[in-house]
N, C-alpha and C positions, 0 to 999 in steps of 0.2 A: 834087680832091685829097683825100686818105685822111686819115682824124686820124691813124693811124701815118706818114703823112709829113708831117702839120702839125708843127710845132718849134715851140715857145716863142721866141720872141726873149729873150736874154739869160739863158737858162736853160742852165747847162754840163750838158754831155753825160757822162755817167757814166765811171767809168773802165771801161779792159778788163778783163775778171774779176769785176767789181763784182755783187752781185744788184740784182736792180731790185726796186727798192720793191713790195708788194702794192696796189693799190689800196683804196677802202674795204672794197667790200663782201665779199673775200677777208680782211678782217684782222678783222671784223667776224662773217663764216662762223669762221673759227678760235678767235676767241672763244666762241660758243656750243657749239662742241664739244668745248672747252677745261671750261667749264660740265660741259657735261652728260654729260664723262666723270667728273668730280666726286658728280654729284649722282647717279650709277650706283651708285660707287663707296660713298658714304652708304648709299644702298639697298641694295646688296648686302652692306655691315655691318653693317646693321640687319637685313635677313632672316637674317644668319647668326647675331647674336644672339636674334633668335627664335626660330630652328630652334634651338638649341644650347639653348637658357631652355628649352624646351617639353620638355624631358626632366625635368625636374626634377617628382617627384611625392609625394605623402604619403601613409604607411602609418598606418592607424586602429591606437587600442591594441589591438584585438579583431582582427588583420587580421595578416596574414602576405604575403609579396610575392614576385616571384621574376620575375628579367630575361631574356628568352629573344633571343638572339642568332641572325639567323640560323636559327632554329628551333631552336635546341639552350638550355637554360640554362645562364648563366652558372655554373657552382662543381659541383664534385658533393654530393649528400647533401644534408645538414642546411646546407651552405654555400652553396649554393644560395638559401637562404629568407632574407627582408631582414624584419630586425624595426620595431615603430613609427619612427614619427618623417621625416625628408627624402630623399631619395633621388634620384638623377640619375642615368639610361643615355641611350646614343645614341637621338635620336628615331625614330620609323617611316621608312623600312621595314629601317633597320641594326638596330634594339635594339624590343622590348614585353616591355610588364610584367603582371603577371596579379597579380591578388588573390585573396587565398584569406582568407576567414573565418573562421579555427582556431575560436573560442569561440562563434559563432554557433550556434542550433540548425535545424539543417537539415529539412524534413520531406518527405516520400512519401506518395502514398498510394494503395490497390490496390483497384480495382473492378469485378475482373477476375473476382467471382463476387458481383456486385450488380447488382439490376435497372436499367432506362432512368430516370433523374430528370436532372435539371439542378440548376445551384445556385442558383436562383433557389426552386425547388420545396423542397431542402434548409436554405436561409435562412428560410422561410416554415414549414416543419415541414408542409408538404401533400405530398409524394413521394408515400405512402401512398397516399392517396384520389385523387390526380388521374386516377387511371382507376380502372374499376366493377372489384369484386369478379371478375367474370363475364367480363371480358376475359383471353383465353387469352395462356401464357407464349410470347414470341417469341424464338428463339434469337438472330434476327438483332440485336435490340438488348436482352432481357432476360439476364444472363450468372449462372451458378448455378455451385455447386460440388456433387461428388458426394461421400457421406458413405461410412463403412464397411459402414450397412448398405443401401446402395443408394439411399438417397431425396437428396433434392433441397432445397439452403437455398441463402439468398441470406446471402453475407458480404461484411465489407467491414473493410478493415485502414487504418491511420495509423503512418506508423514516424519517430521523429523520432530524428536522431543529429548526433555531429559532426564535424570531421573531425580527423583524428590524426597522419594524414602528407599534407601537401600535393603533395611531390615528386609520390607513387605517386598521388596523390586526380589530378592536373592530367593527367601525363602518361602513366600509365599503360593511360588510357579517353579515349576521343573526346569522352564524356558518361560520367561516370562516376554523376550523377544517373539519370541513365534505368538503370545495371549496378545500382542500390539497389532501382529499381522493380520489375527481373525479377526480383531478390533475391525482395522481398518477395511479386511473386505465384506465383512460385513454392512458396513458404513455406505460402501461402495457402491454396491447393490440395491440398500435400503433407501438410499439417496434417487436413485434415477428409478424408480419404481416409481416415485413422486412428480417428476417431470414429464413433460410432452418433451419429442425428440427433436422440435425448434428452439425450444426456451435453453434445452443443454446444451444445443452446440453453437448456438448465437445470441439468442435472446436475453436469456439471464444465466451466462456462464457463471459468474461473481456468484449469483444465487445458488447454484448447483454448488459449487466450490463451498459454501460457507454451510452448506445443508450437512456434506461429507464428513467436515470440520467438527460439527454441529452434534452429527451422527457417533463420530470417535469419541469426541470427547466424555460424550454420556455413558458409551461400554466402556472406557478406561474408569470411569468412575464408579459405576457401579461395581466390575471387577475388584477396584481396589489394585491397581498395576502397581503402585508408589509411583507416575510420570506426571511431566508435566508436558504435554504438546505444545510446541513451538508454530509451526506450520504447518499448510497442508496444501500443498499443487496437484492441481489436477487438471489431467489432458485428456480430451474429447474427440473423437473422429468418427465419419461417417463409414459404416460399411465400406471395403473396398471395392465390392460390387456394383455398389452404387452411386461411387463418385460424382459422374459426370452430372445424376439426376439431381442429388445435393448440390451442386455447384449452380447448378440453373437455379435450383431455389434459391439457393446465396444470393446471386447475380441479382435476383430480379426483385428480391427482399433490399440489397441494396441500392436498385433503383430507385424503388419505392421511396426508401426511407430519404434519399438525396431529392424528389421531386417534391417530399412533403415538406424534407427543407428547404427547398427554394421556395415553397409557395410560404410557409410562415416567413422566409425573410423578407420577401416578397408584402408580405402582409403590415408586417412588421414596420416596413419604409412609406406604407402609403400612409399608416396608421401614425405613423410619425408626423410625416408633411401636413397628414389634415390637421392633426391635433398641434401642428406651428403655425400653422396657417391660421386656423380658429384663432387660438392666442393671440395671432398677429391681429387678427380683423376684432378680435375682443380687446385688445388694448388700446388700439385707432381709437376705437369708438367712445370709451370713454374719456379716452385722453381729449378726443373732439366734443362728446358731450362735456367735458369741464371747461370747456373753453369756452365753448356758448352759454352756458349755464354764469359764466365768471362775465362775460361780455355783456349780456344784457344786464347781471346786476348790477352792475357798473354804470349801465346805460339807465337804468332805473334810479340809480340813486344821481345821476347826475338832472334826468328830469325831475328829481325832487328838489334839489337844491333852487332848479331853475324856474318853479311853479310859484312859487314866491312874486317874483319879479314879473313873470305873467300875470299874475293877477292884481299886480298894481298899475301897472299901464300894459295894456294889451298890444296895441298899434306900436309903440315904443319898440317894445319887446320884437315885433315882429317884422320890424321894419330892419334894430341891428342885425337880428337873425338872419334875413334876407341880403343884409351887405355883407354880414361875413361869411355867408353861401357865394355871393355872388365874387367876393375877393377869391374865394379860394378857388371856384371855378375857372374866374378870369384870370386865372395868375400869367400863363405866357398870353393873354392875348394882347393884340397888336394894339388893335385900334379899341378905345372902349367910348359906348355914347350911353349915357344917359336921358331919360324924358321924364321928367315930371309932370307933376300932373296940371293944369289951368285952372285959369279963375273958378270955373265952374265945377272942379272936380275930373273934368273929362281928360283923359291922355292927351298927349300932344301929338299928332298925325307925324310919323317922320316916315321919307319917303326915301328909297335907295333904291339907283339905278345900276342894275348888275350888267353884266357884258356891254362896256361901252363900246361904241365905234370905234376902230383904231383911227386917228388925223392922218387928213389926206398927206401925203405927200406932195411938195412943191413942185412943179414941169420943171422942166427946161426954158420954157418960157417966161416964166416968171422969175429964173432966176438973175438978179442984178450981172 
């Protein structure tokens, strides 16, 4: 006999219609998946507050941000751009955020007419030397630029800027860093195409440098990069092949230039002296002609005063004149004589005996 036709004794029989009980291990099964659509349900409200949380991201004070949807950004223009502070878009792959560094300083650099080094070589300051003199230039890994008057330098440019408009910096270029870099070798090239190969490496370094300058600034503009260029340094050197022969022209360019300043300083000091010296003999002179010039009119206006008195007694006049010539003349003298004139007018004869005899001396004989 079958346990479905075993019966309980004394056990009523359900009614019609009625469900029949589950046994255990059915109530037992419905419980666990009673659970474990609970505990689904938990997890998939907690991954959806994960996903939904992980949107949320922070913009640096120095930093600018911008949601791109779909591949398109969010806002047009300036409304586009999410300034410091918290921020929340749909996570990947409905909503990403891009940062953009406004205040950073960005940099480039072009060595698109500089020989084979590494930065290990350049940290060390050996580039130079690590191969001989006598090793010839290889196009394949030595890169040069050509100058106006045909010859041959190695340059190398650094351009630091930063960016201005993010919108046009992100989506305008795929890499808009690498559109800065053909900027600048561009520049590089276009630049020393323009110079003789004395003026770039000595003459007008400054001039070459602000040509390069000159040169970027005009392709980032026209491009439309969204930058702004900060600086631009740039380094010059002569073939390495041909050091020594550069270096004589160096040498002797700066001799030149030291002998030609000696000779204007030189010039300089005589052009001084004459022109203190002139001044000096030009100030003498008139300071002496005002002196003469003041002396005789002095001397004029006192023969004015004095022609008066001339012309009322002549002889008078010219007799005091003659005593007070003769006082001032005679002032230390010893002995003074006078001669007047005689009855007749004539002088009076005065006779002076010069070198007299010295007196004898008295003998012996005669003395008492």
């Amino acid at each position: 006999m079958s346990d479905h036709d075993h019966k309980i004794e004394g056990a009523p029989e359900p009614a019609a219609g009625a469900e029949r009980p589950m046994d255990a291990g059915s109530e037992a099964l419905t419980e666990a998946l009673r659970s474990s659509f609970w505990i689904v349900k938990v997890v998939m409200f907690v991954l959806l507050v994960v996903f939904l949380g992980s949107g949320f991201f922070t913009v640096e004070p120095q930093e600018q941000a911008m949601i791109i949807r779909l591949g398109r950004p969010v806002g047009d223009g300036q409304k586009a751009l999410l300034g410091p502070g918290l921020h929340w878009s749909f996570p990947y792959p409905i909503d990403e955020y891009v940062k953009v560094p406004i205040s950073a300083i960005q940099r480039v650099s072009s060595t698109v007419g500089w020989y084979a080094t590494t930065p290990e070589q350049e940290l060390a300051g050996t580039e130079e030397a690590s191969l001989p003199v006598t090793y010839p230039l290889n196009p394949l890994v030595d890169s040069y630029v050509l100058t106006a008057d045909r010859n041959i330098v190695h340059t190398r440019a650094t351009l630091t800027y930063h960016i201005s408009d993010p919108v046009t910096y992100v989506f305008n270029f795929v890499n808009a860093s690498n559109a800065v870099q053909n900027a600048l070798d561009n520049a590089l090239m276009f630049a020393a195409s323009g110079f003789k190969v004395d003026d770039l490496l000595t003459r007008d370094v400054a001039g070459f440098k602000e040509a390069v300058r000159k040169r970027a600034v005009e392709l980032v503009t026209q491009e439309s990069l969204g930058i702004e260029i900060e600086e631009c340094l740039v380094q010059s050197r002569p073939p390495r092949q041909l050091r020594d022969a550069f270096d004589s022209v160096l040498k002797a360019a700066l001799t030149q230039q030291k002998l030609l300043e000696d000779a204007h300083s030189h010039e300089s000091q005589v052009s001084s002296k004459a022109g203190a010296d002139a001044s000096s003999l030009i100030t003498f002179a008139e300071s002496d002609r005002s002196r003469q010039v003041n002396e005789i009119r002095s001397q004029a206006d006192r023969f004015k005063e004095l022609l008066p008195k001339f012309r009322q007694n002549p002889g008078l006049f010219a007799q005091q004149r003659l005593t007070e010539t003769l006082g001032r003349v005679l002032t230390n003298a010893q002995d003074k004589i006078f001669l007047t004139e005689g009855a007749g007018g004539n002088p009076k004869e005065f006779r002076l005996l010069l070198n007299r005899e010295p007196p004898k001396q008295k003998s012996d004989e005669t003395r008492p």
